[in-house]
C-alpha positions as CSV (number, residue, x, y, z in Angstrom):
1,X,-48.4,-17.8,-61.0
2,X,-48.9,-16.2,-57.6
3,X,-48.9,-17.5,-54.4
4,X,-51.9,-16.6,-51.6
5,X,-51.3,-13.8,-49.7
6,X,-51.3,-16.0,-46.5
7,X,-48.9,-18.7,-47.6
8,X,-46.0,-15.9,-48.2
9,X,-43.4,-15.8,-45.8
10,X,-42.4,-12.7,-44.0
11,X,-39.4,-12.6,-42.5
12,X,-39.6,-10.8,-38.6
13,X,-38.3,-7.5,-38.4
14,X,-34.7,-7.7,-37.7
15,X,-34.3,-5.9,-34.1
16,X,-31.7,-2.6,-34.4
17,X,-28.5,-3.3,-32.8
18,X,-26.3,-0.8,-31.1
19,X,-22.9,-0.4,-32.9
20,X,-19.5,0.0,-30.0
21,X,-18.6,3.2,-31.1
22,X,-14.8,3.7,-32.4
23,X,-12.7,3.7,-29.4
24,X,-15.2,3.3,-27.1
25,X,-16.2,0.6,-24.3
26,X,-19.9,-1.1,-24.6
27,X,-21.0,-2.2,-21.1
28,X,-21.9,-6.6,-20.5
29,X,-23.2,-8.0,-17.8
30,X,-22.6,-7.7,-13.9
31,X,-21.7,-3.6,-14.6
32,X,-18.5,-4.6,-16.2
33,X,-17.3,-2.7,-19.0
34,X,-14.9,-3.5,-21.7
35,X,-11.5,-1.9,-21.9
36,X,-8.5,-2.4,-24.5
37,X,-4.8,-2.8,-23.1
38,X,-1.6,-3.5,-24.8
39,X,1.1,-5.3,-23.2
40,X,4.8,-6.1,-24.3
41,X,5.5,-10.0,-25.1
42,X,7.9,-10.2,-21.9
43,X,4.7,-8.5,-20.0
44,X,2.2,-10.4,-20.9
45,X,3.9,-14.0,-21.2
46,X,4.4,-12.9,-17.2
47,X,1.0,-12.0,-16.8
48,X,-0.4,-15.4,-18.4
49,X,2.4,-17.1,-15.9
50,X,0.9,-15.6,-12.2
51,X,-2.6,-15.9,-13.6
52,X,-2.3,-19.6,-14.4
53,X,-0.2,-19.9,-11.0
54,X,-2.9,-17.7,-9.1
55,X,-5.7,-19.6,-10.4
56,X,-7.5,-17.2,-12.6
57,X,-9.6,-18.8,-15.4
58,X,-7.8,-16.3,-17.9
59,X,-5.4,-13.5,-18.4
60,X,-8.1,-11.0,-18.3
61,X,-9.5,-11.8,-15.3
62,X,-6.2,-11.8,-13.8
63,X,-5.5,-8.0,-15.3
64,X,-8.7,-6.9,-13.9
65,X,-7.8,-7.7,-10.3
66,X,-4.1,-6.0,-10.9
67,X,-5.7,-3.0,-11.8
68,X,-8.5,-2.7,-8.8
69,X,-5.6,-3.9,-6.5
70,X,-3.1,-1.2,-8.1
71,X,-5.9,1.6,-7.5
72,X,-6.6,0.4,-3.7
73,X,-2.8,0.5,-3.6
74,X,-2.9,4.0,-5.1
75,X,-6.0,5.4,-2.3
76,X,-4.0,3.9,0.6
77,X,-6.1,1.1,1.0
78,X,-4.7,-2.0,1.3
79,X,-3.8,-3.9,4.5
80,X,-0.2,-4.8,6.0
81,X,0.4,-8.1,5.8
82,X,1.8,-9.4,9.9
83,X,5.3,-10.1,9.0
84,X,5.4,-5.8,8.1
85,X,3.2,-4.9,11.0
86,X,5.9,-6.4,13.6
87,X,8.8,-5.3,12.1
88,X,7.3,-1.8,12.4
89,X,6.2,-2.2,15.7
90,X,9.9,-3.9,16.2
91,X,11.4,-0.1,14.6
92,X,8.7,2.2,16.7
93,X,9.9,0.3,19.8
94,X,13.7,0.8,18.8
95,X,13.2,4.6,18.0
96,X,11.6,4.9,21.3
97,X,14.5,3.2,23.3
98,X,17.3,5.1,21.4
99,X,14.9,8.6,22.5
100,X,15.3,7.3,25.8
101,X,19.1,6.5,25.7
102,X,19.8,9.9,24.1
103,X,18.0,12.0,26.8
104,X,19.7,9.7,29.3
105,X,23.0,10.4,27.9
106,X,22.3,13.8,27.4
107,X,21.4,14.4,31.7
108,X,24.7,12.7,32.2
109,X,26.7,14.8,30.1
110,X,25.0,17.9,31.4
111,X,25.5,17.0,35.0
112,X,29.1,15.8,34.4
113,X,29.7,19.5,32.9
114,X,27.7,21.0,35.8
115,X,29.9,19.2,38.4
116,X,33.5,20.7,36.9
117,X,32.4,23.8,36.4
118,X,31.5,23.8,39.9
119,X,35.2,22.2,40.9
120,X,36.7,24.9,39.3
121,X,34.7,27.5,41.0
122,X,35.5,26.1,44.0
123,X,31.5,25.7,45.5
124,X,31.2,22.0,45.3
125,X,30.0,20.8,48.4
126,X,32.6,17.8,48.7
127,X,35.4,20.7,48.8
128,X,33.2,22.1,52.2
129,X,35.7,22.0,55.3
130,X,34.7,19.2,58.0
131,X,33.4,20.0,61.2
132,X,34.6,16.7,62.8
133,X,30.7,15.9,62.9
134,X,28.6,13.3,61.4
135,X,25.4,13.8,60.3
């Protein structure tokens, strides 16, 4: 016994699917893609600790701001935090004043030299005879 054409059922043509290829990443939503990444026990048990105490809603999440931070880290581009900013500014000022001292010192030390040698020669004006004026 057969059945009417129009009382068969068909099912719908099953859409193709894309297969990940071996190795590969497949991209999701928001222009994410997928990435693999091994980490020791030790590793990741401290991973799951700062991204539960950070507030991330998972480990993953928590890896993927590591790794965008660790590349803005590796461009130069992150920002200082203000504790490290004034203790810069604290060693610039320091290096400046110890600049200072050293050329300070340094005229001293010249002039000092300047003045014996000029004793010893004998053309210092302090060794000039007096005149019995006051000028």
């Amino acid at each position: 016994m057969t059945s009417p054409p129009d009382l068969k059922k068909t099912a719908p043509p099953v859409p193709e699917t894309k297969r990940k290829p071996p190795g590969g990443t497949r991209s999701s939503g928001g222009g994410r893609q997928g990435m693999f990444v091994r980490l020791g026990s030790d590793d990741k048990q401290r991973a799951a600790y700062w991204a539960d105490k950070r507030g991330f809603s998972s480990v993953n999440e928590y890896v993927v701001e590591a790794v965008v931070e660790k590349i803005r880290r590796e461009n130069l581009d992150y920002d200082l935090p203000t504790l490290e900013i004034a203790r810069l500014n604290e060693l610039v000022d320091q290096v400046a004043a110890l600049a200072k001292n050293s050329a300070n010192l340094e005229r001293v030390v010249t002039t000092g030299f300047d003045s014996l040698i000029g004793l010893t020669r004998g053309d210092n004006y302090l060794l000039d005879d007096e005149d019995g004026e006051l000028v």
